[in-house]
C-alpha positions as CSV (number, residue, x, y, z in Angstrom):
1,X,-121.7,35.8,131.5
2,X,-120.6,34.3,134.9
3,X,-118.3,35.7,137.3
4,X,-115.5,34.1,138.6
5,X,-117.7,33.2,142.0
6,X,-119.5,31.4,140.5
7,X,-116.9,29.4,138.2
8,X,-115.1,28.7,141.1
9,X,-118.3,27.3,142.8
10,X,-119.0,25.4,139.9
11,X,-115.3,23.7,139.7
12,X,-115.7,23.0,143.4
13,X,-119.0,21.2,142.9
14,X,-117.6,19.5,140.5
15,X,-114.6,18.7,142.2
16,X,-116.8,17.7,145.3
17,X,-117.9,14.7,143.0
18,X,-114.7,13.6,141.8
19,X,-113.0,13.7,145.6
20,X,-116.8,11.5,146.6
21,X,-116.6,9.0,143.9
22,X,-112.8,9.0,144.1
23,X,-112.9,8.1,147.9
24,X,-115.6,5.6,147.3
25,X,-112.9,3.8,145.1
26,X,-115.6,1.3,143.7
27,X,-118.2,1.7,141.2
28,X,-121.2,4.0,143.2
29,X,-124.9,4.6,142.1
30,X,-126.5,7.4,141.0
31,X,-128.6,7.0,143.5
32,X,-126.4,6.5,146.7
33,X,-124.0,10.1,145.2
34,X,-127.6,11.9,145.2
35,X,-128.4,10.5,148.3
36,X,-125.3,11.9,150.1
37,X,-125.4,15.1,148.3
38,X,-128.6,16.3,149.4
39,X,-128.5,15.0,152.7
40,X,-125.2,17.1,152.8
41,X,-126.7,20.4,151.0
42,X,-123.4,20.4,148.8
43,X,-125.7,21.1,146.0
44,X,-129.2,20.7,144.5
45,X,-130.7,17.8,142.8
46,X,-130.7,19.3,139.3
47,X,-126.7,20.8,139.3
48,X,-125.8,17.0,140.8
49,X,-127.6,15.6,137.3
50,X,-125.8,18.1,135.3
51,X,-122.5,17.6,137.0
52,X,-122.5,14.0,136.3
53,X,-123.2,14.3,132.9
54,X,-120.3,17.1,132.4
55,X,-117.8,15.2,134.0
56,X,-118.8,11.9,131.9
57,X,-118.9,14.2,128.4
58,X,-115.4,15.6,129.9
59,X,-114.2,12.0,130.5
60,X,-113.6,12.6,134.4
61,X,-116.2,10.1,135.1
62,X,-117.0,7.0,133.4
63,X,-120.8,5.6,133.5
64,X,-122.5,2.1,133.3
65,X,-126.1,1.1,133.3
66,X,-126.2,-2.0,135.6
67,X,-129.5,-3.8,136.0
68,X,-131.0,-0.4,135.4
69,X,-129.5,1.9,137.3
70,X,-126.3,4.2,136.8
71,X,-122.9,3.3,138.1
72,X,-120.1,5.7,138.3
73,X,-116.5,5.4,138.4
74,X,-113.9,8.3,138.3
75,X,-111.4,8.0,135.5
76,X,-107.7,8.9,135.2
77,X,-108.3,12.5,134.4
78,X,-110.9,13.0,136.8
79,X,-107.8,11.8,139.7
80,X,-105.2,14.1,137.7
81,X,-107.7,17.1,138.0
82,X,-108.5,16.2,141.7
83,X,-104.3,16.8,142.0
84,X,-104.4,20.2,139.9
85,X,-106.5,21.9,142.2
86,X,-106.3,19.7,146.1
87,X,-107.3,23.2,148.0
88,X,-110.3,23.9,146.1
89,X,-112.6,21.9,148.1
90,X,-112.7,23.1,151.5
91,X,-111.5,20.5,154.3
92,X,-114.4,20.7,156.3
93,X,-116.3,19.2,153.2
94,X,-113.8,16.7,152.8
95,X,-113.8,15.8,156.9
96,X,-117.7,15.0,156.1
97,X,-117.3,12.8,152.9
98,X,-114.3,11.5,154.6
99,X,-116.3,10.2,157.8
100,X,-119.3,8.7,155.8
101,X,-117.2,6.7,153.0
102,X,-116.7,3.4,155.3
103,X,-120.3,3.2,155.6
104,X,-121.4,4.1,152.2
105,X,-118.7,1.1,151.0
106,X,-120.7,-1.3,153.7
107,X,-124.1,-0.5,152.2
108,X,-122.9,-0.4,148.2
109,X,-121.7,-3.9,149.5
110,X,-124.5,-4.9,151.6
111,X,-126.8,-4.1,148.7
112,X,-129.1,-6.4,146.9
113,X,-127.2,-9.2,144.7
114,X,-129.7,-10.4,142.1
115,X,-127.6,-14.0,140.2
116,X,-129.1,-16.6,137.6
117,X,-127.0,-18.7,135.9
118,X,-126.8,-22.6,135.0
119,X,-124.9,-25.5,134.3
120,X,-125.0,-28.5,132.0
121,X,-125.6,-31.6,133.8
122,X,-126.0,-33.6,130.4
123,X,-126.9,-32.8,127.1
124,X,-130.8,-32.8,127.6
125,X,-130.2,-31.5,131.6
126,X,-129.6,-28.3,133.0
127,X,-129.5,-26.5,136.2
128,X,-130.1,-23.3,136.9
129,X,-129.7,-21.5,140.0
130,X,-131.3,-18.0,140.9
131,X,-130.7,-15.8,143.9
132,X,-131.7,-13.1,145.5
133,X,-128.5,-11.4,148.6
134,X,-129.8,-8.9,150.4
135,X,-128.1,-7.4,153.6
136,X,-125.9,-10.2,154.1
137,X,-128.7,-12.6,154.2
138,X,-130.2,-15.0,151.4
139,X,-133.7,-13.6,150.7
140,X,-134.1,-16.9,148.0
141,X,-131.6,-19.5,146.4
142,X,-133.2,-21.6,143.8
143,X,-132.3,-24.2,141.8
144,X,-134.3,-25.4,139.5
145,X,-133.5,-28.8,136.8
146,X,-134.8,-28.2,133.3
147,X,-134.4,-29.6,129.8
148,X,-133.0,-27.3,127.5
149,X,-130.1,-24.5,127.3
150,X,-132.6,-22.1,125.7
151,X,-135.1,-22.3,128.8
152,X,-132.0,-22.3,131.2
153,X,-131.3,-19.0,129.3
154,X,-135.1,-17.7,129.6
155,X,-135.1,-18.4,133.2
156,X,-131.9,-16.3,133.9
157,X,-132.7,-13.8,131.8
158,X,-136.0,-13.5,133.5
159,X,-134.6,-13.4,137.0
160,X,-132.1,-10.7,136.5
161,X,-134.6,-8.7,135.0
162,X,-137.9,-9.7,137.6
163,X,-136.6,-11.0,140.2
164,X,-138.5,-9.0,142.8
165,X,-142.0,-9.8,140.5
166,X,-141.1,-13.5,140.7
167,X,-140.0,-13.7,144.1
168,X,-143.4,-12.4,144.9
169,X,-145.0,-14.8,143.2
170,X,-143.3,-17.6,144.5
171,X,-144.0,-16.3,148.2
172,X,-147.8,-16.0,147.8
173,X,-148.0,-19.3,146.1
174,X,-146.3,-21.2,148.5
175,X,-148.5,-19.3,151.4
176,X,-151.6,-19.9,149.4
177,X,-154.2,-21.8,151.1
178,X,-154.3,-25.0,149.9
179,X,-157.5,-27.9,150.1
């Protein structure tokens, strides 16, 4: 049975998370919330897990697999239970997320954009372009013509899911020594 201690450390881990993705306002990964956490010592890597997972079953979170990795946004009841209890998470806490959210919001931002898609040019013609944004800076931008909307498909399809794989590829066959 737990004591009241440590129900009331539990809501304010829990409530740590809401207040973090709340300020965030924008869809955060799993892996930039962990990332702050730990550097932070609010709590260890195996209560964070569990935390995110209650609040989702409890609806105070949402989650989304994008591209592989989990995105979180905070819901309507996760904001109303942030205003139930606003004194449970102490201020000093709150001064710390508080003075690391414009940064975290640069680097959710600055982080790498992987887009493929195509248009028709004609019936028989399509272009696809692929990219790869990283940091504010275009790490590749093709464009590449080809003949059907199936393999304009494959290709996007492809990209999204290897880009990094391809883009390697692409590198050490156009630095390949050639006769």
């Amino acid at each position: 049975m737990h004591s009241l201690g440590s129900n009331t450390e539990l809501a304010k881990n829990k409530l740590i998370l809401l207040y973090l993705i709340n300020s965030i306002d924008m869809p955060v990964s799993n892996l930039t919330i962990t990332k702050l956490i730990l550097e932070n010592k609010f709590m260890n890597y195996f209560l964070l897990q569990q935390f995110l997972n209650e609040l989702c079953d409890s609806n105070f979170l949402s989650s989304e697999l994008i591209d592989g990795k989990t995105f979180y946004t905070i819901t309507p009841g996760g904001r109303q239970a942030l205003e139930y209890f606003p004194n449970i998470i102490p201020q000093g806490i709150k001064a710390r997320i508080d003075s690391t959210i414009p940064s975290i919001r640069r680097n959710i931002k600055n982080e790498t954009l992987i887009t493929a898609d195509f248009i028709p040019e004609s019936e028989d013609k399509f272009i696809v372009s692929c990219k790869v944004h990283e940091d504010n800076f275009n790490l590749i931008d093709l464009s590449i013509a080809v003949g059907s909307k199936n393999d304009a498909r494959t290709i996007c399809e492809n990209w999204k899911k290897h880009s990094q794989a391809i883009y390697a590829e692409i590198v050490e066959s156009l630095t390949k020594k050639r006769d």
